[in-house]
One Martini backbone bead per residue (centre of mass of N, CA, C, O) as a GRO file, in nm:
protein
  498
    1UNK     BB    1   3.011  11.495   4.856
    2UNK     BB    2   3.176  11.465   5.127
    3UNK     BB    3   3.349  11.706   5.082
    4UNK     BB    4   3.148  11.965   5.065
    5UNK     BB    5   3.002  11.873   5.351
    6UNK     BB    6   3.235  11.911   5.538
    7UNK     BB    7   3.309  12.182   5.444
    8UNK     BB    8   3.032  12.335   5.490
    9UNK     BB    9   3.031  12.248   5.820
   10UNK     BB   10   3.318  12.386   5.891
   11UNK     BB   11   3.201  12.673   5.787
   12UNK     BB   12   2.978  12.702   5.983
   13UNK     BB   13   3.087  12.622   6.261
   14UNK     BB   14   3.257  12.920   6.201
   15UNK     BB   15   3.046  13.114   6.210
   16UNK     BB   16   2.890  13.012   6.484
   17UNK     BB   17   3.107  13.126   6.659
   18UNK     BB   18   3.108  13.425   6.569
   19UNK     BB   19   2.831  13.470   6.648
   20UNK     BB   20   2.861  13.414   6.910
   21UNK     BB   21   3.045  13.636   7.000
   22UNK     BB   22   2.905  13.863   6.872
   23UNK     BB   23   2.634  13.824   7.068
   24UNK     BB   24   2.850  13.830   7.357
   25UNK     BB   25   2.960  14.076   7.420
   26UNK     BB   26   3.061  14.247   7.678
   27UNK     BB   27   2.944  14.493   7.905
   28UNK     BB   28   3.125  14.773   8.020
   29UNK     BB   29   3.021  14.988   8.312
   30UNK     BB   30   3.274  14.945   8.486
   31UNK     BB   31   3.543  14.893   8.680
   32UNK     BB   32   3.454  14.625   8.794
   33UNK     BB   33   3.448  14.508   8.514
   34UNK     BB   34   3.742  14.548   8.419
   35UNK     BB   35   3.838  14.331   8.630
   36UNK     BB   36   3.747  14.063   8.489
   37UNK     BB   37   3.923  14.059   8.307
   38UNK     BB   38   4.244  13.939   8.160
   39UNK     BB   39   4.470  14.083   8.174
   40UNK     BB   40   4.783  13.950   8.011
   41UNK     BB   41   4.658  13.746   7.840
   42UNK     BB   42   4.422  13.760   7.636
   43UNK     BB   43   4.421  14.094   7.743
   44UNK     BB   44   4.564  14.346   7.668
   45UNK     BB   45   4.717  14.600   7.881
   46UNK     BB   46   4.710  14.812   7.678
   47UNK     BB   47   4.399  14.873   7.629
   48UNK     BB   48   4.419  15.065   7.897
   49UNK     BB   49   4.561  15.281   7.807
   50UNK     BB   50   4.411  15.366   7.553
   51UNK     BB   51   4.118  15.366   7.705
   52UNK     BB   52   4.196  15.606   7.854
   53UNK     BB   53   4.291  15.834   7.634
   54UNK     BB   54   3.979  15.854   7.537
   55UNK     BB   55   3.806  15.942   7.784
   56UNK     BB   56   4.009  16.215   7.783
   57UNK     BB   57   3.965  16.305   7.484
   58UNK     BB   58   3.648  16.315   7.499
   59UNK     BB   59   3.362  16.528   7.520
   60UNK     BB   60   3.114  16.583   7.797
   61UNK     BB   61   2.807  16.682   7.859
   62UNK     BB   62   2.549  16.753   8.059
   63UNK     BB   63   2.375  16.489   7.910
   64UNK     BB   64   2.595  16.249   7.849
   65UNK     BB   65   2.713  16.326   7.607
   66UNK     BB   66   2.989  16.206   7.335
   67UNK     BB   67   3.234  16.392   7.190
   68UNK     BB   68   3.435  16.449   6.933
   69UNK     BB   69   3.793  16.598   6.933
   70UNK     BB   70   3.827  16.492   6.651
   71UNK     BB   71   3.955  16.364   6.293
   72UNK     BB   72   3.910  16.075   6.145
   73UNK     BB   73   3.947  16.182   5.842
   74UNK     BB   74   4.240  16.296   5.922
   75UNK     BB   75   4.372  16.096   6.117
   76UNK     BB   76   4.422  16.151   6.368
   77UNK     BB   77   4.628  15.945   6.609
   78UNK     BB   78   4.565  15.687   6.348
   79UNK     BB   79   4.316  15.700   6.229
   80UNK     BB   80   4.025  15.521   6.070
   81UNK     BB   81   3.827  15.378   5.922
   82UNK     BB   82   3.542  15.097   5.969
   83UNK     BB   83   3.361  14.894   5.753
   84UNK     BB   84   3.256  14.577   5.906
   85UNK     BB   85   3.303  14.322   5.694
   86UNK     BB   86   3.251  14.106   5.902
   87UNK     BB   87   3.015  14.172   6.148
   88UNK     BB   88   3.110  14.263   6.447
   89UNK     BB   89   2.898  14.472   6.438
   90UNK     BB   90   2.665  14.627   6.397
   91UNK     BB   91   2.461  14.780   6.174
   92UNK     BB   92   2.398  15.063   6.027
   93UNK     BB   93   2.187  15.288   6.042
   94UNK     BB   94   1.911  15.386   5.897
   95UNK     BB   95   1.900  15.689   5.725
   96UNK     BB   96   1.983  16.056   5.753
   97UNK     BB   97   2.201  15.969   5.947
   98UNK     BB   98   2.513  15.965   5.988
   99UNK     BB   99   2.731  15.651   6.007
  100UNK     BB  100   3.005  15.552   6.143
  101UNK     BB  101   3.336  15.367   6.181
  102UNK     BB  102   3.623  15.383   6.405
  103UNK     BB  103   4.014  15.356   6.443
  104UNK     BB  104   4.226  15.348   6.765
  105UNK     BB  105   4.584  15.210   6.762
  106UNK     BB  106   4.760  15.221   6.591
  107UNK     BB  107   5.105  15.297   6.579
  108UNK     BB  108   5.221  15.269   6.290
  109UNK     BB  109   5.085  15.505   6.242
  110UNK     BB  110   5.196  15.853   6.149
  111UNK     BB  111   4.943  15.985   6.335
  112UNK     BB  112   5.038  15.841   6.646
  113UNK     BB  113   5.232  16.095   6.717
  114UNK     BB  114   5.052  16.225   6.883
  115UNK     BB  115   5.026  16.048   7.084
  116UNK     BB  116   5.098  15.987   7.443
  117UNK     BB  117   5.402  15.888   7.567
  118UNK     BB  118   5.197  15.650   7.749
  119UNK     BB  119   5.106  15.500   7.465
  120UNK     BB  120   5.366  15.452   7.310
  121UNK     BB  121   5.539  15.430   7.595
  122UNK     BB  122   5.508  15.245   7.839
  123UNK     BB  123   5.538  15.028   8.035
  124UNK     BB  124   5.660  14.743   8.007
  125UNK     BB  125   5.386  14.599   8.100
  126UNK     BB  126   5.232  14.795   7.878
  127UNK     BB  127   5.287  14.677   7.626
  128UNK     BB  128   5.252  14.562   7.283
  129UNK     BB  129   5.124  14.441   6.970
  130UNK     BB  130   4.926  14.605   6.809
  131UNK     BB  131   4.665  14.470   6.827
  132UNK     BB  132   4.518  14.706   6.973
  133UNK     BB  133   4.150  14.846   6.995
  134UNK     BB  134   3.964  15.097   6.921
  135UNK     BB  135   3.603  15.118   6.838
  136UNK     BB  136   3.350  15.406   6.681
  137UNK     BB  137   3.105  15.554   6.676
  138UNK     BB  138   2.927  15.790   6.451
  139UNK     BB  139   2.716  16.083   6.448
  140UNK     BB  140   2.618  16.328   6.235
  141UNK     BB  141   2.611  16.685   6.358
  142UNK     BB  142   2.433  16.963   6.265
  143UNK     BB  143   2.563  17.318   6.274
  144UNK     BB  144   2.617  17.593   6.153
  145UNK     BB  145   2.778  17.456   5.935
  146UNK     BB  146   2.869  17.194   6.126
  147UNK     BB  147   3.032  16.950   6.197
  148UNK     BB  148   2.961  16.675   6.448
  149UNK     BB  149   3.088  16.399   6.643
  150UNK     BB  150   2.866  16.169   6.792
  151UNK     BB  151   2.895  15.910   7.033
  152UNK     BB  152   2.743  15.603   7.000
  153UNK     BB  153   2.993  15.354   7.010
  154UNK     BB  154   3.210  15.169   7.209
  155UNK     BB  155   3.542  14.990   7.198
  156UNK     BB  156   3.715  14.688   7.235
  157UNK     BB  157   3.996  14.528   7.072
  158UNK     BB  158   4.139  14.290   6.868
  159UNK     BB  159   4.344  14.094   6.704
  160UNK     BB  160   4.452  13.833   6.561
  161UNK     BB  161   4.693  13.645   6.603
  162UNK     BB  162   4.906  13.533   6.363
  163UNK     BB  163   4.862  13.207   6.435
  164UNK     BB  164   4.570  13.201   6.360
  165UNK     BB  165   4.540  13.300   6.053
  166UNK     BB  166   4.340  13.594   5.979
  167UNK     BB  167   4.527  13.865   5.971
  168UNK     BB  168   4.317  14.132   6.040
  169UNK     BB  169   4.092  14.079   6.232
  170UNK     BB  170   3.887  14.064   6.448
  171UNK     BB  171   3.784  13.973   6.767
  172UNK     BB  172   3.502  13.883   6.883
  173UNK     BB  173   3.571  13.721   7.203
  174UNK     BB  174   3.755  14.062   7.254
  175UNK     BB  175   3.487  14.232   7.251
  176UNK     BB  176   3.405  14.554   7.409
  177UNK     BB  177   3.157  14.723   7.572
  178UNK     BB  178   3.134  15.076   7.617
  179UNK     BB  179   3.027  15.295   7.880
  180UNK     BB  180   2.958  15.598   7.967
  181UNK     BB  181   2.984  15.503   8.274
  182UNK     BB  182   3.315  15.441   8.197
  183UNK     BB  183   3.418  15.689   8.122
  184UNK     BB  184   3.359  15.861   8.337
  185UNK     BB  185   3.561  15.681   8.522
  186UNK     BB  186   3.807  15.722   8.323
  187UNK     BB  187   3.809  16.080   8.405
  188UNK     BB  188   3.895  16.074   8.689
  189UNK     BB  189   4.207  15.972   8.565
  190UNK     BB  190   4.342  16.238   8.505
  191UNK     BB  191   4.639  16.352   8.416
  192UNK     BB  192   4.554  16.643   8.467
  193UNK     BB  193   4.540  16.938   8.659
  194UNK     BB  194   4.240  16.857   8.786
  195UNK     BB  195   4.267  16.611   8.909
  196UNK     BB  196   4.241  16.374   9.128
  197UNK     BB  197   4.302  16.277   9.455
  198UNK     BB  198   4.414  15.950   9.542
  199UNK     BB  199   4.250  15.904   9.774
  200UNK     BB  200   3.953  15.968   9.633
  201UNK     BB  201   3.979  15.741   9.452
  202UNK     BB  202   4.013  15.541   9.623
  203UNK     BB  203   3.741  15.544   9.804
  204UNK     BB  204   3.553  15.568   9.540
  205UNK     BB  205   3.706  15.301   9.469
  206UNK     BB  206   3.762  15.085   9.695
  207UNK     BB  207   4.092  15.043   9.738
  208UNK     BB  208   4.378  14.885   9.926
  209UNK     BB  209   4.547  15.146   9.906
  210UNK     BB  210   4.793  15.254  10.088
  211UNK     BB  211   4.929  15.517  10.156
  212UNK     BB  212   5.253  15.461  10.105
  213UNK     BB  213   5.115  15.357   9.834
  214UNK     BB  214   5.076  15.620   9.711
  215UNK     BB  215   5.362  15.763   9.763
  216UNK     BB  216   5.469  15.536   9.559
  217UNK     BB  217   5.358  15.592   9.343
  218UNK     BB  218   5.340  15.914   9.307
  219UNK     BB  219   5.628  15.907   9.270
  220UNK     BB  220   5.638  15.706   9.018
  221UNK     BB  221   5.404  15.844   8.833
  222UNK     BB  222   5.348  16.126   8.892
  223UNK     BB  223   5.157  16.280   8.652
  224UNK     BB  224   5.019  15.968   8.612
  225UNK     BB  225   4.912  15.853   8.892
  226UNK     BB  226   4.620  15.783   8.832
  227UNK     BB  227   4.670  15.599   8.637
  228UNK     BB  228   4.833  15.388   8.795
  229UNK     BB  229   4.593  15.332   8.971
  230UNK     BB  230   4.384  15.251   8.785
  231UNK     BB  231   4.610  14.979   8.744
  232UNK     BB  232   4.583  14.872   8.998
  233UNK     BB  233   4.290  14.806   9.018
  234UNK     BB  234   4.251  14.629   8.764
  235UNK     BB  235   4.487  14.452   8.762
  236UNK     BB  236   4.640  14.377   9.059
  237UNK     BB  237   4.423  14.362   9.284
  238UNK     BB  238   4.283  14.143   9.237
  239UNK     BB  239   4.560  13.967   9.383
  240UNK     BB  240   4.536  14.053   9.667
  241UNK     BB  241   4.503  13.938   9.957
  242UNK     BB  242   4.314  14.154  10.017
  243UNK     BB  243   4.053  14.314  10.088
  244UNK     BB  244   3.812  14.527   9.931
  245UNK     BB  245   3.638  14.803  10.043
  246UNK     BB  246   3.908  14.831  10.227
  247UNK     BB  247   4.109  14.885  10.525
  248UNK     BB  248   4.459  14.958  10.471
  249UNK     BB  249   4.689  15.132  10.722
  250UNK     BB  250   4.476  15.296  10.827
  251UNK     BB  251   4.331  15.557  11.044
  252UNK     BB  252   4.172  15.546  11.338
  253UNK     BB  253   3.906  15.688  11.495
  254UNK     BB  254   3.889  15.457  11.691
  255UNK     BB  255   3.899  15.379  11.976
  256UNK     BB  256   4.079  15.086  12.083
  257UNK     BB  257   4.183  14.983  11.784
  258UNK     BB  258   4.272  14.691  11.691
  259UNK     BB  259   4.497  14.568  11.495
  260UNK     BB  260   4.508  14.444  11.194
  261UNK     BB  261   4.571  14.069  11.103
  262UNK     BB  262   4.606  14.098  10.840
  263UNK     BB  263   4.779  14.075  10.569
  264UNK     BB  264   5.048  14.249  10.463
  265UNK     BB  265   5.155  14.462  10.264
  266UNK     BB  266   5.549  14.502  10.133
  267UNK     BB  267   5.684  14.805  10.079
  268UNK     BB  268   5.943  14.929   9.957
  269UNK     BB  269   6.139  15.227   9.978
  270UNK     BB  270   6.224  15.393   9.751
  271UNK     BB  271   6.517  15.658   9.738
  272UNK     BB  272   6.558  15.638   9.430
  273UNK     BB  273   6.541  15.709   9.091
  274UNK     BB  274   6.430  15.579   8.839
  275UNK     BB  275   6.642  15.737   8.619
  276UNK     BB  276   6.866  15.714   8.850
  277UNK     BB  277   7.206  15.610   8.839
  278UNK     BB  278   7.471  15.468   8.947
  279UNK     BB  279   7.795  15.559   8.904
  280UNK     BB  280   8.125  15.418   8.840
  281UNK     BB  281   8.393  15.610   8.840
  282UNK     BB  282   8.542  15.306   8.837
  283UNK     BB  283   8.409  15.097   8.605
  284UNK     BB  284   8.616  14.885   8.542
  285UNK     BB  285   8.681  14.766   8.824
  286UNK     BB  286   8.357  14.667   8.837
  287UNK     BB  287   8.333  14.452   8.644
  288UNK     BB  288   8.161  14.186   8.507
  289UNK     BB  289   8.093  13.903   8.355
  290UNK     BB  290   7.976  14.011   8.153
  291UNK     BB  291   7.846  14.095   7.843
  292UNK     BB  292   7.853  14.401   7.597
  293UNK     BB  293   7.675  14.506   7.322
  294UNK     BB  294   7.653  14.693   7.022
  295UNK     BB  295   7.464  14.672   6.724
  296UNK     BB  296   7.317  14.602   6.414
  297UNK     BB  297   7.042  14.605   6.310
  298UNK     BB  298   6.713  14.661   6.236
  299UNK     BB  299   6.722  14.899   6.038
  300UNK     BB  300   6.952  15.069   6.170
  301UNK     BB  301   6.914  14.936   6.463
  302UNK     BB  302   6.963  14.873   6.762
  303UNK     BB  303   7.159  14.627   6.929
  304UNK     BB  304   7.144  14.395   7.250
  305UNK     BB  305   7.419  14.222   7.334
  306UNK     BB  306   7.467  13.936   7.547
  307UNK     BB  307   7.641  13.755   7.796
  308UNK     BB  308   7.741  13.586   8.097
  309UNK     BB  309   7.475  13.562   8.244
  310UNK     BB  310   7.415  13.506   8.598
  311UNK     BB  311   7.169  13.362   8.770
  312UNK     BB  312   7.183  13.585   9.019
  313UNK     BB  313   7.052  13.803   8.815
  314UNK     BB  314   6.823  13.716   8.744
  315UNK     BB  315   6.678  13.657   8.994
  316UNK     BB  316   6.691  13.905   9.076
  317UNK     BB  317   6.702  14.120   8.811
  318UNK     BB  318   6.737  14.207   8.479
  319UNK     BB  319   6.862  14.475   8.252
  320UNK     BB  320   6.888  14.595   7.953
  321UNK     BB  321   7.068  14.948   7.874
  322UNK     BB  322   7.008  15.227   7.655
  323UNK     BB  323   7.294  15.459   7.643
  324UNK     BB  324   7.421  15.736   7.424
  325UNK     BB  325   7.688  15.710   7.646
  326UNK     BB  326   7.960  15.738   7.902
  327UNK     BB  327   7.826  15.979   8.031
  328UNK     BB  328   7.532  15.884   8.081
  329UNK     BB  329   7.296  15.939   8.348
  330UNK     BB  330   7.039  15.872   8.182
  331UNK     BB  331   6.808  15.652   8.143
  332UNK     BB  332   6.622  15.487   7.861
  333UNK     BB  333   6.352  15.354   7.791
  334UNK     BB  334   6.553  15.116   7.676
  335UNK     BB  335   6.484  14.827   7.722
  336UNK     BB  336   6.507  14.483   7.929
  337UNK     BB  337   6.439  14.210   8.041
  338UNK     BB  338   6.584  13.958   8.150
  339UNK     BB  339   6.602  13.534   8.150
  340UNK     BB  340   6.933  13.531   8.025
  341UNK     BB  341   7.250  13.500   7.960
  342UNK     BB  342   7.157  13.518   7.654
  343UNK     BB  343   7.131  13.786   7.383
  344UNK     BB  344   6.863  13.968   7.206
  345UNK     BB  345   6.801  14.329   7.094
  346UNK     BB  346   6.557  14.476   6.931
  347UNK     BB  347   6.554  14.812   6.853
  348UNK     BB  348   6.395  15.138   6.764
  349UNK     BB  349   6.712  15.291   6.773
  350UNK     BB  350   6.909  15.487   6.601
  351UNK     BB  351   7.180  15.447   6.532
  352UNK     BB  352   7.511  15.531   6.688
  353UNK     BB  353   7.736  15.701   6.841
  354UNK     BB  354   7.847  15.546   7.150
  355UNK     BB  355   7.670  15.360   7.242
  356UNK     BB  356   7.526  15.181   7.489
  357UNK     BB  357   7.522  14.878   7.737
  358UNK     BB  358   7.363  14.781   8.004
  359UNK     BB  359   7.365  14.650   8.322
  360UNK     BB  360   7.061  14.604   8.560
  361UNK     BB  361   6.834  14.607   8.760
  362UNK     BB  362   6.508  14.519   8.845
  363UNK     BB  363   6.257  14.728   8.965
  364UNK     BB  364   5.989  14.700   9.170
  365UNK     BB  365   5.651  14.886   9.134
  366UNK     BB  366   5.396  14.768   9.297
  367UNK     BB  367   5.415  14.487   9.174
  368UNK     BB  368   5.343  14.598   8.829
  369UNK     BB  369   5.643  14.792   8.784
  370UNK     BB  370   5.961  14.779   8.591
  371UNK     BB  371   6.261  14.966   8.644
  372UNK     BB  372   6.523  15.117   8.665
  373UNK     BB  373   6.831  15.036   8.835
  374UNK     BB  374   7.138  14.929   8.957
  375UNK     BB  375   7.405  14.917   8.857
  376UNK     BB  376   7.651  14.706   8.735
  377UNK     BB  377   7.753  14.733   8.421
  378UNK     BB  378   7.942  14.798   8.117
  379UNK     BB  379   7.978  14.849   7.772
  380UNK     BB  380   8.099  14.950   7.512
  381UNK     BB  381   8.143  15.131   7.266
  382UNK     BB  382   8.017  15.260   6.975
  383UNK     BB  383   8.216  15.245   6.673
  384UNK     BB  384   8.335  15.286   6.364
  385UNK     BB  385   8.554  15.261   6.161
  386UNK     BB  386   8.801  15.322   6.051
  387UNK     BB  387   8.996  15.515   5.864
  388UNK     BB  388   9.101  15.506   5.497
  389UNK     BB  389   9.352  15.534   5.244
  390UNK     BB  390   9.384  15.722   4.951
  391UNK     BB  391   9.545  15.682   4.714
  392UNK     BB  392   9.789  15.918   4.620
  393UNK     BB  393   9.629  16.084   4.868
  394UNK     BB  394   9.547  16.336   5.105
  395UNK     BB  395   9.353  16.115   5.205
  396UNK     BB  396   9.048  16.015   5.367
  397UNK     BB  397   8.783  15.683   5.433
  398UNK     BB  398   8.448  15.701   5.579
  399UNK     BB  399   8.255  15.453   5.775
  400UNK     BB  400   7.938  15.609   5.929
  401UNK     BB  401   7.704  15.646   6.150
  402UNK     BB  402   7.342  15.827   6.127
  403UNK     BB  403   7.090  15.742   6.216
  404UNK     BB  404   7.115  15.421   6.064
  405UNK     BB  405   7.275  15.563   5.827
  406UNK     BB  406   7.490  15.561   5.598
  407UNK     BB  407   7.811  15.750   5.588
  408UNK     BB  408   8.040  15.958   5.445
  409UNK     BB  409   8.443  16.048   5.533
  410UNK     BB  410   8.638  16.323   5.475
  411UNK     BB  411   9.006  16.338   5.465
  412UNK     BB  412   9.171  16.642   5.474
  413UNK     BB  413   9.453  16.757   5.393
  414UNK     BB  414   9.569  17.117   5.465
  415UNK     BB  415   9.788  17.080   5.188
  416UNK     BB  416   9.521  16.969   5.016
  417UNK     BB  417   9.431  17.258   4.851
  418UNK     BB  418   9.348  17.100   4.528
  419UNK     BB  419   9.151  16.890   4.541
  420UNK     BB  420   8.860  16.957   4.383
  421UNK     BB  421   9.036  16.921   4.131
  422UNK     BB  422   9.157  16.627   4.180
  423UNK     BB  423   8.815  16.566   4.263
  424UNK     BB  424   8.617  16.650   4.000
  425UNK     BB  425   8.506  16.332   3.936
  426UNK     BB  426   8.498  16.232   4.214
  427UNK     BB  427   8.325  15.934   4.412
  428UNK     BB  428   8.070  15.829   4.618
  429UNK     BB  429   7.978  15.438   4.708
  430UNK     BB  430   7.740  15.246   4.780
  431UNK     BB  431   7.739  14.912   4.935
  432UNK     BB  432   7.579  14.569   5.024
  433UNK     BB  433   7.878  14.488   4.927
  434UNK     BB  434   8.204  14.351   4.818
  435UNK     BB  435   8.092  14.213   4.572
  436UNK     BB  436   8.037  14.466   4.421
  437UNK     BB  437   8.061  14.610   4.198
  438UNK     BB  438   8.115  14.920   4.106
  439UNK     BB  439   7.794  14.933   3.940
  440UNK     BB  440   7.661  14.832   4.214
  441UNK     BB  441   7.551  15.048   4.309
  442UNK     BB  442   7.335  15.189   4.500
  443UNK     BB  443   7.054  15.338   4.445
  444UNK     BB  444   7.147  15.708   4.492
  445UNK     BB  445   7.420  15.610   4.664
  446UNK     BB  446   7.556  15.879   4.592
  447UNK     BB  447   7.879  16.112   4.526
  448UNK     BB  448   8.024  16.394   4.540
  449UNK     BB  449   8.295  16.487   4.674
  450UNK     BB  450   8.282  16.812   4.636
  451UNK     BB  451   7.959  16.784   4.788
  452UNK     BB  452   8.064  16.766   5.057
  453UNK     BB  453   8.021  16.835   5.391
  454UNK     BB  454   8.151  17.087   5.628
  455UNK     BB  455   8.321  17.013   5.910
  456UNK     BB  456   8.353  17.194   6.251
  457UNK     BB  457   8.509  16.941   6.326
  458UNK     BB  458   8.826  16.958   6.566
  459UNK     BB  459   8.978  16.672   6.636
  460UNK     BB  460   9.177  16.698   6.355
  461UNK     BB  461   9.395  16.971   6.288
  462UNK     BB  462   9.489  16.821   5.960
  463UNK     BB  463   9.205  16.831   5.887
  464UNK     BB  464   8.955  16.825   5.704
  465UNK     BB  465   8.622  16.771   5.698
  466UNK     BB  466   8.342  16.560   5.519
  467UNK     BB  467   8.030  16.502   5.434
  468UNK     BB  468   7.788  16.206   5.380
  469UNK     BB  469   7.397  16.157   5.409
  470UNK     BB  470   7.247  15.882   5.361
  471UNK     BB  471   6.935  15.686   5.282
  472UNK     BB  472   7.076  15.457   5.434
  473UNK     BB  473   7.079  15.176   5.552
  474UNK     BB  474   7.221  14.997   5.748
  475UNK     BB  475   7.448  14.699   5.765
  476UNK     BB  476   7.571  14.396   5.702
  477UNK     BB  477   7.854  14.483   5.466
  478UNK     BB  478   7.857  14.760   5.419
  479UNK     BB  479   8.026  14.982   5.134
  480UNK     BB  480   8.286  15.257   5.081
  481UNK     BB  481   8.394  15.402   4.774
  482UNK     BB  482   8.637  15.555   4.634
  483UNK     BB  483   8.629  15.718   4.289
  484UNK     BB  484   8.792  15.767   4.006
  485UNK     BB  485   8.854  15.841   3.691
  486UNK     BB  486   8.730  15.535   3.507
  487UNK     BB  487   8.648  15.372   3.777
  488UNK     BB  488   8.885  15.408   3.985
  489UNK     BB  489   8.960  15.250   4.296
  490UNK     BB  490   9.102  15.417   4.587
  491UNK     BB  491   8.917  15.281   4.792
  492UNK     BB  492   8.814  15.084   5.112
  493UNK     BB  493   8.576  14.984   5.315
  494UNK     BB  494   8.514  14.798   5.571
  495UNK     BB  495   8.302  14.586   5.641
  496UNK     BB  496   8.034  14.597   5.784
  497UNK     BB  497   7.919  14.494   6.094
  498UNK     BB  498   7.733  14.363   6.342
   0.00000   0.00000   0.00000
């Protein structure tokens, strides 16, 4: 009866918890609101890019009805129905209306791949763990035989993190209403053509961000300006020195108007371009003590590996990032800021031939996103191993990365005409290891030579070249094995290294 009754008590106030946040979730009405939130600590500074594009994304009519422009039924954007069978938000309205609950913000859904590069991939600052969700209610509005989704009821919320042990459950605690006059307000930082002029947006919502300050979003968010100064406001601005709803370095109309006392934040100008980095001729002259390499990571991705960052590289300000290969003179999104001297990153960017991994500075735009600087050093390129000759025959074996996937090349002699009649049974098989037997080859991971395909590269004019591309992830240890009629095995490539 003791352990019951314990039991219960703890049960309870589990629930009581619950219903207390439940019935607590504050209604955020403006920019204002947005402010007082927590972002970057408690609730993910992603969920401001998200709902900034959700705002931008339903059209309000003349009434401030908010209607929605896809369709969530058909999952548009990674959306999908939402249950509520926590009982995190009101129950459904009864009556001849129907109203259903709606979730977008997964961004591991197939079709997420909708959304825009900006909530894909925002700036470092603001990416988050997929944690984040808006969720919108709505009610169906029948006109001329077709629905409307008209939206009753919008919210952000995020996921339980994994250590709390909940599951896929939403937080009670981090869930806030939106009102339509916050929508209204997020859609003047519109992205599109129409958007409004930054200073104009700077005044109408009483920002501390000055004129100079305003060219450096600018150059720096360029077509995004807008959302930049929005997160530069309810982000950033909140811990700025200045009071804000006030004016900071800008031009007085009042005569003989003393310079304000107020202390001043100071803007460093770059005219480097963001992703536009300084190549040093002979590069390798100019390396650091650093160490960098490509390897292969999880699921055949891109792996960046550090070793030997100085301190002083630290302290500074650095980060790895990957580049295409040795020509590639644009940095990718694909970086991270390092804090320690060594390390490694998995990236999510299939392995390819070529990869390159530099060491950069890390450079503050606006003190609230970080930018590639410029170049420190850099790292040789990635490459497969070489081709191994297949006994008794003119002809090589090789095992090759293209797009994270394992792939064998063959190289005939062009002298060797009658190949595919003495290849005529013979095929080649992928292997998890070195250590497994001939038959067991990944299921369906092999080809017939004869029927590798012909590649136009002419880098070795003595060889004839063909391919085949599997659909196995790359991984360290598979091999790939030339095996002739019989069983008897011609070739082994070099079992992949990490």
């Amino acid at each position: 009866m003791m352990k019951m009754s314990r039991g219960v008590t703890v049960c309870g106030l589990c629930v009581f918890l619950a219903l207390t946040c439940e019935s607590a979730y504050q209604r955020l009405n403006s920019i204002k609101d947005l402010k007082k939130i927590d972002f970057g600590q408690s609730v993910p500074k992603h969920s401001l890019v998200l709902l900034h594009w959700f705002a931008n994304t339903v059209y309000s009519d003349n009434n401030d009805v908010i209607w929605l422009t896809f369709e969530p039924d058909r999952g548009d954007y990674g959306s999908h129905h939402y249950g509520n069978y926590e009982r995190l938000l009101d129950p459904l309205p009864l009556g001849n209306i129907r109203y259903r609950y709606f979730t977008v913000g997964n961004l591991n859904q197939g079709t997420a791949t909708q959304l825009p590069d900006y909530v894909l991939h925002p700036p470092v600052e603001y990416m988050g763990t997929n944690r984040d969700r808006v969720i919108f209610r709505v009610r169906e509005e029948h006109a001329a035989s077709q629905a409307w989704h008209r939206i009753d009821q919008v919210y952000i919320t995020q996921h339980y993190a994994p250590s709390e042990g909940q599951g896929t459950r939403y937080d009670p605690c981090h869930t806030y209403r939106i009102t339509t006059n916050l929508l209204r307000e997020l859609r003047q930082f519109s992205v599109g053509e129409n958007r409004n002029s930054l200073s104009e947006l700077r005044d109408h919502f009483g920002s501390n961000i000055d004129d100079s300050e305003l060219r450096d979003l600018r150059n720096t968010w360029r077509d995004l300006a807008c959302l930049g100064l929005m997160l530069f406001i309810v982000v950033q601005e909140k811990y700025s020195n200045r009071p804000s709803n006030q004016p900071s370095n800008r031009p007085s109309n009042r005569p003989n108007e003393r310079p304000s006392s107020r202390p001043q934040r100071v803007v460093r100008r770059e005219t480097q371009n963001d992703f536009i980095v300084h190549i040093q001729d002979d590069w390798q002259s100019q390396r650091d003590e650093a160490l960098l390499d490509v390897t292969t990571g999880k699921n055949g991705n891109a792996r960046i590996v550090w070793r030997n960052i100085s301190r002083h590289r630290l302290q500074e300000g650095a980060m790895v990032v990957l580049f295409k290969n040795n020509n590639d003179q644009t940095a990718s999104k694909t970086y991270k800021v390092i804090e320690d001297s060594e390390g490694t990153y998995d990236t999510s960017v299939p392995l390819n031939e070529g990869f390159q991994a530099r060491l950069h500075k890390a450079r503050k735009r606006l003190c609230f996103w970080t930018v590639v600087g410029e170049e420190i050093c850099r790292g040789k390129e990635f490459h497969s191993p070489d081709k191994v000759m297949i006994t008794g025959y003119n002809a090589c074996l090789q095992l090759f990365v293209k797009d994270g996937k394992a792939c064998a090349r063959l190289y005939v002699k062009k002298t060797f005409n009658n190949w595919k009649s003495e290849f005529n049974k013979s095929w080649v098989g992928f292997y998890s290891s070195a250590n497994k037997c001939t038959d067991e080859y990944e299921f369906w991971r092999w080809q017939w030579a004869k029927k590798f395909n012909q590649c136009t590269d002419s880098r070795n004019s003595s060889y004839d070249i063909f391919e085949y591309h599997s659909g196995m992830a790359i991984a360290p240890g598979v091999q790939a094995r030339f095996i002739i009629r019989d069983s008897i095995v011609k070739a082994c490539t070099p079992s992949w290294s990490s």
